[in-house]
PAMI-266653 format. One record per residue (C-alpha): x, y, z. Coordinates in steps of 0.2 Angstrom, whole numbers, plus 5000, padded with zeros to 4 digits. Each point is the difference from the previous one (the first is absolute). Layout:
// residues N
XYZ;...
END
This chain:
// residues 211
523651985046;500149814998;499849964981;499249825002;498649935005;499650065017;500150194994;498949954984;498749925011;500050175012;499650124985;498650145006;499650064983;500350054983;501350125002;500949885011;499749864988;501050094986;501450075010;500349825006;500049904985;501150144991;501149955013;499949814997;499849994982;502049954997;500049885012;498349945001;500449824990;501649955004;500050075018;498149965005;499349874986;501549905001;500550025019;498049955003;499849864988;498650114993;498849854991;498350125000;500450054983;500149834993;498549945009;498950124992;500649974983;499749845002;498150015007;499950134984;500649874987;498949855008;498450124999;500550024981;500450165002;500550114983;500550184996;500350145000;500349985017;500050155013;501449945013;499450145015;501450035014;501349934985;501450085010;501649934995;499149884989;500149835007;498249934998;500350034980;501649945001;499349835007;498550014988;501349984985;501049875009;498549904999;499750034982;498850164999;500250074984;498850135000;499950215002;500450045018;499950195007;500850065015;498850135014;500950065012;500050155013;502150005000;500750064984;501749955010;499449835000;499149994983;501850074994;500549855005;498649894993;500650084984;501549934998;499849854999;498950014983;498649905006;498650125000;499150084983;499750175011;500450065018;498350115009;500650105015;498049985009;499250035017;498849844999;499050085016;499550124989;499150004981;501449904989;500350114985;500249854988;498949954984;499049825005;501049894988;500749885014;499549814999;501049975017;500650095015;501149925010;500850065019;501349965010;500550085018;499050154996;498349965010;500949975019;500450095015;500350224997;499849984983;498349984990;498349945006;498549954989;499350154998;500950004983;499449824994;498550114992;501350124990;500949834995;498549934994;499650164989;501449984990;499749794998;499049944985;498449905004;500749825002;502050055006;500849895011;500650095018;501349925008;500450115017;500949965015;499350065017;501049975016;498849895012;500850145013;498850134994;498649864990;498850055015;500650175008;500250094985;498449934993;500549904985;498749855004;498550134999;500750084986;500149874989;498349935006;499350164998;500550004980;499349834998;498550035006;499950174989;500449874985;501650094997;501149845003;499749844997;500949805003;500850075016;501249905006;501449985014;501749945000;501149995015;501850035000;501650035009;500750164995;501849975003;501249865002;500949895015;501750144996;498950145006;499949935018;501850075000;499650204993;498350035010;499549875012;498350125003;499549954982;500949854995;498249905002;498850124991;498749934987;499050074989;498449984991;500150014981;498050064994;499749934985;498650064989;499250074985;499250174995;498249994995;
END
């Protein structure tokens, strides 16, 4: 099984989803992250911080913990929790002592978690053979009224998996509100050398706040 970025993209399901990033977890940021020039998760701690974004703060699909990582780098001093559905990679996330608690979560399904959480921030979790917006409900359940979202959704999927109707579909049921897009590139120029296929990938980070 290739271990990077092809094989994660080609993920069928749950069962596969774990086996593969059980795989990847020692590897996944100096091999992948590093190799790809990985700047997703400091884009979207960026868009969080310019929407004022406070905590706690849910970081959902925290895998190795990069997006918090880039969130202190930029100064964020406040609680941050880590869901994941990879105790392998949450292990991970662990050590580097960034994170008040780590929540091993299905967000396609009910999120067992208290609603206490003033943020939720994604990075890489909302693209191809991973999750689709069927769980921006659960992640909204769990969101105060007022929290920031900050979620990165790969423009691959925006319209095939439905992500534009969702989120038009929660504003329109006054769940969300402020909705806004920003474009990025989710990788840079050294990835052209790892994965030509996926070198030029963007993403749109949705930014918004629960009602």
């Amino acid at each position: 099984m290739d271990h990077g970025l092809k094989g994660a993209l080609s993920l069928g399901g749950p069962d596969d989803c774990l086996a593969y990033y059980r795989a990847w977890a020692a590897s996944y940021d100096a091999g992948f992250a590093q190799g790809m020039d990985y700047r997703l998760p400091a884009h979207v701690a960026a868009a969080f911080l310019g929407a004022k974004g406070q905590g706690p703060v849910l970081d959902v699909g925290a895998g190795t913990g990069l997006l918090a990582e880039r969130l202190r780098d930029m100064g964020f001093q406040g609680v941050i929790d880590a869901a994941d559905f990879s105790s392998e990679m949450l292990e991970r996330a662990g050590e580097k002592a960034i994170y008040r608690a780590l929540h091993r979560v299905d967000v396609t399904r009910a999120i067992a978690l208290p609603r206490v959480y003033q943020g939720v921030v994604s990075s890489g979790t909302f693209t191809a053979g991973h999750v689709g917006p069927e769980a921006l409900s659960n992640l909204l359940d769990v969101a105060l009224p007022g929290a920031v979202f900050a979620l990165s959704i790969n423009l691959r999927v925006w319209t095939g998996a439905g992500f534009d109707r969702a989120l038009q579909a929660l504003a329109d049921q006054g769940r969300i509100a402020d909705l806004h897009l920003i474009e990025v590139q989710v990788y840079g120029a050294a990835a052209a050398q790892v994965d030509a296929d996926h070198a030029s990938d963007r993403a749109a980070i949705a930014v918004f706040r629960a009602e």
